[in-house]
C-alpha positions as CSV (number, residue, x, y, z in Angstrom):
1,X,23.1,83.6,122.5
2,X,23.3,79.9,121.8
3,X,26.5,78.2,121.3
4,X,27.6,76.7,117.6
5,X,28.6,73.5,116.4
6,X,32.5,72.1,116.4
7,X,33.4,69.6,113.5
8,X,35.9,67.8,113.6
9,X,37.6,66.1,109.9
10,X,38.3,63.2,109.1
11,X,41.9,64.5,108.6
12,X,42.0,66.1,112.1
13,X,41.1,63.7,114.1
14,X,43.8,61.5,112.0
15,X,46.0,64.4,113.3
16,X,45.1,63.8,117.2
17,X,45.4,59.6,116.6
18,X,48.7,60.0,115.3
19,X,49.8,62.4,118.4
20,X,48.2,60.4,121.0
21,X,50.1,57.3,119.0
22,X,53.3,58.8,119.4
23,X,53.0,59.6,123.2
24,X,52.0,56.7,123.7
25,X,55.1,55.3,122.4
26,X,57.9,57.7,123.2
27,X,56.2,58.6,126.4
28,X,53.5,57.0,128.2
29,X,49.4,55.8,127.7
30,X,48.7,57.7,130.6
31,X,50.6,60.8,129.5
32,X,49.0,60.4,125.8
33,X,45.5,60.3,127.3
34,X,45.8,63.6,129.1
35,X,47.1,65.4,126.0
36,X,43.7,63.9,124.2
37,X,41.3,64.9,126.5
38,X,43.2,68.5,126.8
39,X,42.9,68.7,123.0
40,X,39.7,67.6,123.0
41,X,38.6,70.1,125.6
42,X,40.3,73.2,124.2
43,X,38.4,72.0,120.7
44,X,34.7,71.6,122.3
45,X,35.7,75.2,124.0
46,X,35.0,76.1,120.7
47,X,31.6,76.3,120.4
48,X,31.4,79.4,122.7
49,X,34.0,81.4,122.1
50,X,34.9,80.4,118.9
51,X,37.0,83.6,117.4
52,X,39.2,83.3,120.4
53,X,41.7,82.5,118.0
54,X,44.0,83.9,115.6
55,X,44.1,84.7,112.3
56,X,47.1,81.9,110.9
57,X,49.7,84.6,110.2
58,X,51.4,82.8,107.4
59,X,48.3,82.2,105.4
60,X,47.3,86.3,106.4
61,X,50.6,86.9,104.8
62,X,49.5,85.6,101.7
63,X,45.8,87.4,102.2
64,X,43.7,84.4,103.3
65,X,41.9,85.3,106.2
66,X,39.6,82.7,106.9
67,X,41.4,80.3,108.7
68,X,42.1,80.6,112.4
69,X,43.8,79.0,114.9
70,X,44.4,78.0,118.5
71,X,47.3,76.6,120.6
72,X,48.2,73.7,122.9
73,X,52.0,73.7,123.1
74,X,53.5,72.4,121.6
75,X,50.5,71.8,118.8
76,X,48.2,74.0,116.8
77,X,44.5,73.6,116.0
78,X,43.5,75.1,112.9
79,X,39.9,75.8,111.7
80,X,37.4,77.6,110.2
81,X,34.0,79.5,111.0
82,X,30.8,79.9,108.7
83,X,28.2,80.8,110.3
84,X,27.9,79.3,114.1
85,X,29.7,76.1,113.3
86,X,33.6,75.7,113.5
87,X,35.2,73.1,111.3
88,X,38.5,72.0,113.1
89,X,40.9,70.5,109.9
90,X,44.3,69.9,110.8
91,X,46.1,68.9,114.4
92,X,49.8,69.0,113.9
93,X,52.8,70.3,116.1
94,X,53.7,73.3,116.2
95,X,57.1,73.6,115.0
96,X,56.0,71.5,111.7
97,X,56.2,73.7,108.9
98,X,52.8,75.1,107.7
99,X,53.1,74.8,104.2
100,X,54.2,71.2,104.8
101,X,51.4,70.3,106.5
102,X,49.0,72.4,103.8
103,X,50.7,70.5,101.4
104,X,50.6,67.3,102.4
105,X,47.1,67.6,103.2
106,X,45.9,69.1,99.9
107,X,47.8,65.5,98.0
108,X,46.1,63.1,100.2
């Protein structure tokens, strides 16, 4: 079986600039281009596994199932399947609130 597609938005990879900005700052270049190509990796890892991850619990709570998501401690990768293509739309850490982000997103 082939392997899909991953898509990145434009409001994701705004997501990963803004981490790898704030490493880079608080931390280190070097340190900030490790956690981008780790990201990027667990992202393209996508394409051939791509229900590896979980159902977001608190939008299953509120009966959306669509939207999955994967984990790079301290960040989450959230995205979406149709078909063989995955649609990666937010980047954010982890212990952000979800709603926040959803929010925020949605007002842009």
């Amino acid at each position: 079986m082939p392997d899909g597609q991953v898509f990145v938005t434009f409001d994701a990879m705004n997501d990963l600039d803004n981490i790898v900005e704030y490493i880079e700052i608080h931390d280190s270049s070097e340190r900030a281009d490790q956690i981008y190509k780790q990201i990027k990796k667990i992202v393209l890892g996508l394409k051939t596994i791509p229900r590896r991850g979980r159902i977001v619990p608190e939008l299953k709570e509120i009966g959306i199932y669509e939207y999955r998501e994967i984990f790079f401690k301290p960040y989450r990768i959230l995205y979406f399947i149709i078909d063989k293509r995955v649609f990666v739309f937010a980047i954010f850490d982890g212990r952000r609130d979800l709603q926040e982000v959803l929010q925020r997103r949605l007002l842009q």
